[in-house]
C-alpha positions as CSV (number, residue, x, y, z in Angstrom):
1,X,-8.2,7.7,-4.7
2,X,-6.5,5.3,-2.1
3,X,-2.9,6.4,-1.2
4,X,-0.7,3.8,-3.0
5,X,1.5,2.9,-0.3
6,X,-2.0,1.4,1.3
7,X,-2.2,-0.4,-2.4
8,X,0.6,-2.1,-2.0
9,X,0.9,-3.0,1.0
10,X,-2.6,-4.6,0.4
11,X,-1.2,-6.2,-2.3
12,X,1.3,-7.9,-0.1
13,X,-0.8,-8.8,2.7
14,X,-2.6,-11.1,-0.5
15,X,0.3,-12.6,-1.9
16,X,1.2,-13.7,1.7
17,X,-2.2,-15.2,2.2
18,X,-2.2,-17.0,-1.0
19,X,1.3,-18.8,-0.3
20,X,0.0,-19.5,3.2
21,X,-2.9,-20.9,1.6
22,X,-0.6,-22.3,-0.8
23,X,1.7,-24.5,1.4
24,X,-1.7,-25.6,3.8
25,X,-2.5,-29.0,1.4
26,X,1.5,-29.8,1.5
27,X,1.6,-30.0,5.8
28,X,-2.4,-30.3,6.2
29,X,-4.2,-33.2,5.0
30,X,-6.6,-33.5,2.3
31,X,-9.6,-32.1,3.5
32,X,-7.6,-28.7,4.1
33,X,-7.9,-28.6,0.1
34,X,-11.5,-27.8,-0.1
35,X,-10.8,-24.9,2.7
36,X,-8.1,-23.5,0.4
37,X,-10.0,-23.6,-2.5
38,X,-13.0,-21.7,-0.8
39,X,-10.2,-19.3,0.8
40,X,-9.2,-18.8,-3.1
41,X,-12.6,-18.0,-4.2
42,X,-13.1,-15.5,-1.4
43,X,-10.0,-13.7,-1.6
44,X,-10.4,-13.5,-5.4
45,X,-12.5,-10.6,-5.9
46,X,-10.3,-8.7,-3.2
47,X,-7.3,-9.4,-5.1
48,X,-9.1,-8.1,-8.2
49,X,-10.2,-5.1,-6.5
50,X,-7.0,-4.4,-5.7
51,X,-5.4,-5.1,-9.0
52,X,-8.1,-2.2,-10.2
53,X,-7.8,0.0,-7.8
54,X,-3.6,0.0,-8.6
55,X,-4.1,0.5,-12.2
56,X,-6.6,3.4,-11.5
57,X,-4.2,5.1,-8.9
58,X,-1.1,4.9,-11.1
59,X,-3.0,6.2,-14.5
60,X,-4.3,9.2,-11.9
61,X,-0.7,9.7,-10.6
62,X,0.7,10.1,-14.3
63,X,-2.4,12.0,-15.6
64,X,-1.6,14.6,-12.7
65,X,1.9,14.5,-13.9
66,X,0.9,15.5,-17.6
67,X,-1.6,17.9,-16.4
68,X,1.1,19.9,-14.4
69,X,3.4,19.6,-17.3
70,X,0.9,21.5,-19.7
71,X,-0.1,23.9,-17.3
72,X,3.3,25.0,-16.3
């Protein structure tokens, strides 16, 4: 299990590369559309991954939590 402090800072770092990627077409010209839209593609399947990897770490953090309630 990833720490999730690494999570989401991950998921930061993405959401700062998609607005950079974002504002590109407004200053760049139009050919700097096609780049963004490959970047998009790319960066895709990382953002999903980390999506996943979130959802797994917090429903591991609060099935620890329940175990440790039973237990105790």
């Amino acid at each position: 299990m990833r720490n999730p402090v690494l999570t989401l800072a991950a998921v930061v770092v993405v959401v700062v590369e998609v607005a950079v990627l974002a504002a590109v077409p407004v200053v760049g010209s139009q050919s700097s559309v096609v780049v963004v839209a490959v970047l998009l593609l790319v960066l895709l399947p990382a953002v999903a991954m980390v999506v996943a990897d979130a959802i797994r770490s917090i429903t591991n953090f609060s099935g620890t939590i329940a175990m440790r309630r039973t237990s105790s």
